[in-house]
MARNU-212443 format. One record per residue (C-alpha): z, x, y. Coordinates in steps of 0.05 Angstrom, whole numbers, padded with zeros to 5 digits, always signed. Layout:
# residues N
ZXY/...
This chain:
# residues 80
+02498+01880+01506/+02445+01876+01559/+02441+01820+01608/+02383+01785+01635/+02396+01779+01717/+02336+01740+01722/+02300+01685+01691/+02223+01700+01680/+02214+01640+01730/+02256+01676+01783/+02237+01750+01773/+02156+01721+01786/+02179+01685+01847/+02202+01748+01874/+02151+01793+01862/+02101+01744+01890/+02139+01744+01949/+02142+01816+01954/+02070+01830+01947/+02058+01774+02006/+02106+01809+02050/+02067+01871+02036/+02001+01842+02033/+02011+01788+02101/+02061+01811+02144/+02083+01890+02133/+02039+01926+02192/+02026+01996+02166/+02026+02061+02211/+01950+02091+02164/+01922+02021+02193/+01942+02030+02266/+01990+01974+02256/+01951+01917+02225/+01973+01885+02157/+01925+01902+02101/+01902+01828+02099/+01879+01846+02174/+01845+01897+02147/+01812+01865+02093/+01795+01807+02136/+01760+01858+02183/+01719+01892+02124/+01688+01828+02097/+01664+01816+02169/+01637+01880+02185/+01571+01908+02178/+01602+01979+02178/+01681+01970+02162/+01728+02014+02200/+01753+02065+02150/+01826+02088+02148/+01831+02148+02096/+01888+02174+02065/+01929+02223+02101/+01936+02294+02054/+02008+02301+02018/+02017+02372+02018/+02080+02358+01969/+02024+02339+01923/+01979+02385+01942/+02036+02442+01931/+02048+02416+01859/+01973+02417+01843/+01959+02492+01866/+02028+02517+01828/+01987+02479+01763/+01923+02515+01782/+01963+02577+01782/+01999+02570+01716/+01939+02557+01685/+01900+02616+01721/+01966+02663+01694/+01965+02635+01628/+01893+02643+01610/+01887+02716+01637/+01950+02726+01595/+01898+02704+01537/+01849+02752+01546/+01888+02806+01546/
């Protein structure tokens, strides 16, 4: 039998909280240590807001080119 660990009520509470931590107070490293309220702040003030891309993942990058290769292998294995 499964059992509930929290009420709806308390499971809420604790998300919210978790997204305002994140949101308020986390400083991240790909924002040169401001908290993404900071940054948002800063963008609705800015003529021109200060972008922060995304650094590359090469782990993802790795599992996209092994795709592109299985597909590559799979449709010359078609044609012949």
């Amino acid at each position: 039998m499964a059992r509930v660990l929290f009420a709806y009520e308390e499971a809420a509470e604790i998300i919210y909280r978790t997204y305002e931590y994140y949101i308020y107070r986390y400083p991240q490293k790909r924002f040169h240590g401001k908290t993404a309220n900071q940054v948002r702040q800063e963008a609705l003030t800015a003529v021109t807001p200060e972008q922060y891309p995304i650094a590359p993942n090469r782990r993802i990058e790795r599992f996209w080119e092994g795709i592109e290769k299985s597909k590559a292998k799979h449709q010359a294995q078609a044609q012949q």
